[in-house]
C-alpha positions as CSV (number, residue, x, y, z in Angstrom):
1,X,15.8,14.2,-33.8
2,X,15.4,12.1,-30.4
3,X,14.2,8.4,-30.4
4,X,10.6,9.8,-28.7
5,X,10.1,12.0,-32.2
6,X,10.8,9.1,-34.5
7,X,9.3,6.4,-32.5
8,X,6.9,7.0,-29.5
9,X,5.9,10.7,-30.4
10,X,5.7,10.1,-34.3
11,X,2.7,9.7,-36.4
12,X,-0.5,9.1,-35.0
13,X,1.1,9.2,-31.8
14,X,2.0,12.9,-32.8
15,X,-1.4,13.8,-33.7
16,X,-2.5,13.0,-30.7
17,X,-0.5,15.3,-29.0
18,X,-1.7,18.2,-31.1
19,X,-5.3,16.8,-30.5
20,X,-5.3,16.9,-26.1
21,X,-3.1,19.9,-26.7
22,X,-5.7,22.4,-24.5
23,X,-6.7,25.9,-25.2
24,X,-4.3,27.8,-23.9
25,X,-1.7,25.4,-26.3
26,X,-3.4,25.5,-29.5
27,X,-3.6,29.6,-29.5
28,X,0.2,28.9,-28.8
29,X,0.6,26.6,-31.4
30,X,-1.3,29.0,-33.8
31,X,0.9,32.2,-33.2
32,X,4.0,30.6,-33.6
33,X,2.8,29.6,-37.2
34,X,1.1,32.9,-37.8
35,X,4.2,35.3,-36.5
36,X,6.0,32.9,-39.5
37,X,3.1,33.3,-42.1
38,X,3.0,37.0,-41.6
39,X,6.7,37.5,-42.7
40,X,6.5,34.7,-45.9
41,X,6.2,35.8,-49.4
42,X,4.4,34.9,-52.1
43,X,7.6,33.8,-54.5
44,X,9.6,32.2,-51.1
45,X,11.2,29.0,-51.4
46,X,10.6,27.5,-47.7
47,X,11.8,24.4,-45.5
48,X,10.3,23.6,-42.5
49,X,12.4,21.4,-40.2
50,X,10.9,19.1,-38.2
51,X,8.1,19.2,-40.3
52,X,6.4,16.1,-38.1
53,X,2.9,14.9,-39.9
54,X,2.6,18.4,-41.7
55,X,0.5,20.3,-39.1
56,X,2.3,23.8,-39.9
57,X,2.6,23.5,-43.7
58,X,-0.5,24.4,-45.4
59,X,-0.6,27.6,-43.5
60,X,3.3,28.2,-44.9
61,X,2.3,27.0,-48.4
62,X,-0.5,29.1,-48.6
63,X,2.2,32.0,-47.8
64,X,4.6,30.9,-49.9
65,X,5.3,29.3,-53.4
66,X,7.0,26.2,-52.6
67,X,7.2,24.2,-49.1
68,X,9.4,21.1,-48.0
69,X,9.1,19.4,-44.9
70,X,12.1,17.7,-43.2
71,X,11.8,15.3,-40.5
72,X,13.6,11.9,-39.5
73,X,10.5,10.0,-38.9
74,X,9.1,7.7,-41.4
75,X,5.9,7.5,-40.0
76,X,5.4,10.7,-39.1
77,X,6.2,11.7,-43.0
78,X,3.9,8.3,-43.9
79,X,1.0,10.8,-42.0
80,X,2.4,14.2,-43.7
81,X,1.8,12.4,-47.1
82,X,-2.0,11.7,-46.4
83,X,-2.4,15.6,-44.4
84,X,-1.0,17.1,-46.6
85,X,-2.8,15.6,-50.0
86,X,-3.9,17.9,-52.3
87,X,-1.4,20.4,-51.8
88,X,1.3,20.2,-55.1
89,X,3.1,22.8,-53.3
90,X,4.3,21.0,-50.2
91,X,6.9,18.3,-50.4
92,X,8.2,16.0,-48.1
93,X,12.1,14.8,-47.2
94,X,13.5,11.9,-45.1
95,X,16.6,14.3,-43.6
96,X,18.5,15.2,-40.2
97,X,17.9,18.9,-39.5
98,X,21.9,18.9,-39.1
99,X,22.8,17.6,-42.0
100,X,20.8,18.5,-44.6
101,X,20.9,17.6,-48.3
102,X,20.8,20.5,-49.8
103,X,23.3,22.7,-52.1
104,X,24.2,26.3,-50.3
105,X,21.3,28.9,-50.1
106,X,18.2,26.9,-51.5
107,X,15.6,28.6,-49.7
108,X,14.6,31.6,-48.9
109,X,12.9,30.8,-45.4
110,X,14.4,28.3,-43.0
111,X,11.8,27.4,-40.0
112,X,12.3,25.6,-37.0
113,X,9.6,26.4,-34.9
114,X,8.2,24.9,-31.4
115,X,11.3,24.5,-29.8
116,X,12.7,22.1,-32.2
117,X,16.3,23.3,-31.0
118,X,16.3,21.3,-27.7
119,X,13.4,18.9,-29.3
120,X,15.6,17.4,-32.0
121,X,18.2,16.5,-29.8
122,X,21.2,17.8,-32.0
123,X,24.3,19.5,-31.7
124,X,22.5,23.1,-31.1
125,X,25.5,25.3,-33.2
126,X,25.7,22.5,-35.8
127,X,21.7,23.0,-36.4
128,X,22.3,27.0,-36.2
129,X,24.7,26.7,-38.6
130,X,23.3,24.3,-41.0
131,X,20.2,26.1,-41.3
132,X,21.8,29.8,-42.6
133,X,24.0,27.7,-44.8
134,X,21.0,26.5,-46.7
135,X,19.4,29.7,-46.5
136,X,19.8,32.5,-49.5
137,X,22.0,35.6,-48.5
138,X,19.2,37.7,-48.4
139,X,16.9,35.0,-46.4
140,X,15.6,34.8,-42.4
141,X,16.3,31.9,-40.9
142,X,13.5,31.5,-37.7
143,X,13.9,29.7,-34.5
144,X,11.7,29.6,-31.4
145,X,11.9,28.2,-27.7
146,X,9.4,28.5,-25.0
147,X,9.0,31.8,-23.3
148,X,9.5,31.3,-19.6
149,X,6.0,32.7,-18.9
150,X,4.5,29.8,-20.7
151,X,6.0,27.0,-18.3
152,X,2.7,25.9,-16.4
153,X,0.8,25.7,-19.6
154,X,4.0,23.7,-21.0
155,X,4.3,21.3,-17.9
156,X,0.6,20.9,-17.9
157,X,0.4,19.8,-21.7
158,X,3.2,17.1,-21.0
159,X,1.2,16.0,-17.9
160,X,-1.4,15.6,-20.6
161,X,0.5,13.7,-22.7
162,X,1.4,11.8,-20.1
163,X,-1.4,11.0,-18.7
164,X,-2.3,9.6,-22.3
165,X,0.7,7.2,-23.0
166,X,2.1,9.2,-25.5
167,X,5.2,10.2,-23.1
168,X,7.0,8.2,-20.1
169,X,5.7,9.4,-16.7
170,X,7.3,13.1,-15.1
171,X,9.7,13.5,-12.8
172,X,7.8,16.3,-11.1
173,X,10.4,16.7,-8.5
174,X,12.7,17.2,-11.4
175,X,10.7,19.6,-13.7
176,X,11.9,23.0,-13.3
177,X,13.2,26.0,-14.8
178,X,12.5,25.4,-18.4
179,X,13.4,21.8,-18.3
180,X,10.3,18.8,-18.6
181,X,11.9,15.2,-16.8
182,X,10.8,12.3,-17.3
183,X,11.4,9.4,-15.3
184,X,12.2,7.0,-18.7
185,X,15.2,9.6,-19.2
186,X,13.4,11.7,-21.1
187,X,14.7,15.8,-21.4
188,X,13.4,18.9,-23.2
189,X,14.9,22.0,-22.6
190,X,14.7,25.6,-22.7
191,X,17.2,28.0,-24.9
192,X,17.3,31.2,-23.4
193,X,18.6,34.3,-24.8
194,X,21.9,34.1,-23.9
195,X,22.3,30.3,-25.1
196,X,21.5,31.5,-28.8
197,X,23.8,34.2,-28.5
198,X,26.6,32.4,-28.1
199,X,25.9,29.4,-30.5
200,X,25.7,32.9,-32.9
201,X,28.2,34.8,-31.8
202,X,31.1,34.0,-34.5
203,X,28.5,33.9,-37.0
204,X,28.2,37.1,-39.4
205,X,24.6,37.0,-39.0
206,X,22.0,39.6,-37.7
207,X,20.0,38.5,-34.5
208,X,16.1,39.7,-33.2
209,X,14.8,38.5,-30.5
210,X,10.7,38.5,-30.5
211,X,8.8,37.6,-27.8
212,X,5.7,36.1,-29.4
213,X,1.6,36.1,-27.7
214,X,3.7,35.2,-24.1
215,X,4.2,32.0,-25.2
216,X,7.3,32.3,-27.7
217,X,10.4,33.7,-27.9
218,X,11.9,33.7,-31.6
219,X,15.0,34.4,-32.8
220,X,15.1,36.0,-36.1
221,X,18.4,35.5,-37.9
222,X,19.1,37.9,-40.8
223,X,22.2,36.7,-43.0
């Protein structure tokens, strides 16, 4: 899921992205799990990809019966385990996002939230895919990206990070249009509407598009 998410941006290095995150960020960060929480049921079988140190999954496993969190970072799980103690409900996997080892339609729920899309660094129709294969017939399957509204909040929390040593330096010059540079090599995108529509398009899936608190902008697939 990117060499920053396993390595530089994993763990306690994580959490302290979360922690500078400013205002504006955290109510982000809060709607994006609530718009999730709001649509979970009490019997749901869920997986959170990109699950990081567990930051989103007690508010999904007090939604929902049974929670696993996937990420590719040991340490970042190594942090989950300690978050998320306590909680018999939440359970933790070592797994790529885009190849996941699970048997056809295991959950009920699949969640990749806060632009894990570009963040995980993946083939993007690979992930799509993937993540309605493991989801029931009768599940949702959510995405989000960044709503382009967002972008100086965005750009001003990865100047934050920054700032702090958690990320290379920006390429201000460079950072534009969706898209945070950094001068290490360092890339997170934007997917726009009609990106996901075409990594959907020959899929027999049903697509809505939400835009979430002016922040967000989910895509809701419906198998």
């Amino acid at each position: 899921m990117g060499g920053y998410y396993t390595q530089r941006l994993a763990g306690e290095g994580l959490r302290r992205c979360y922690e500078l995150a400013p205002p504006r960020v955290q109510q982000y960060l809060r709607a994006e799990v609530d718009f999730v929480v709001a649509r979970l049921r009490p019997t749901d079988l869920v997986v959170d990809l990109g699950c990081g140190y567990g930051r989103a999954m007690p508010a999904f496993a007090r939604a929902a019966h049974l929670v696993v969190g996937v990420d590719t970072s040991e340490p970042s799980l190594d942090l989950a385990r300690q978050y998320l103690h306590g909680l018999p409900n939440c359970l933790l996997m070592l797994a790529d996002a885009a190849r996941l080892p699970y048997v056809d339609e295991s959950f009920d729920a699949t969640i990749c939230i806060q632009n894990g899309i570009s963040a995980f660094h993946v083939d993007q129709g690979l992930l799509v895919r993937e993540a309605l294969r493991v989801t029931r017939s009768d599940g949702i399957v959510y995405f989000s990206t960044y709503s382009d509204a967002f972008w100086p909040y965005r750009l001003d929390w990865f100047q934050r990070q920054a700032a702090a040593g958690l990320v290379g330096e920006l390429d201000l010059d460079q950072c534009r249009d969706g898209v945070i540079v950094g001068k290490d090599g360092f890339r997170a995108t934007t997917v726009r509407a009609p990106e996901f529509r075409a990594l959907v398009d020959a899929v027999a899936v049903d697509l809505d598009m939400v835009e979430v608190d002016g922040s967000s902008v989910f895509y809701v697939l419906s198998k």
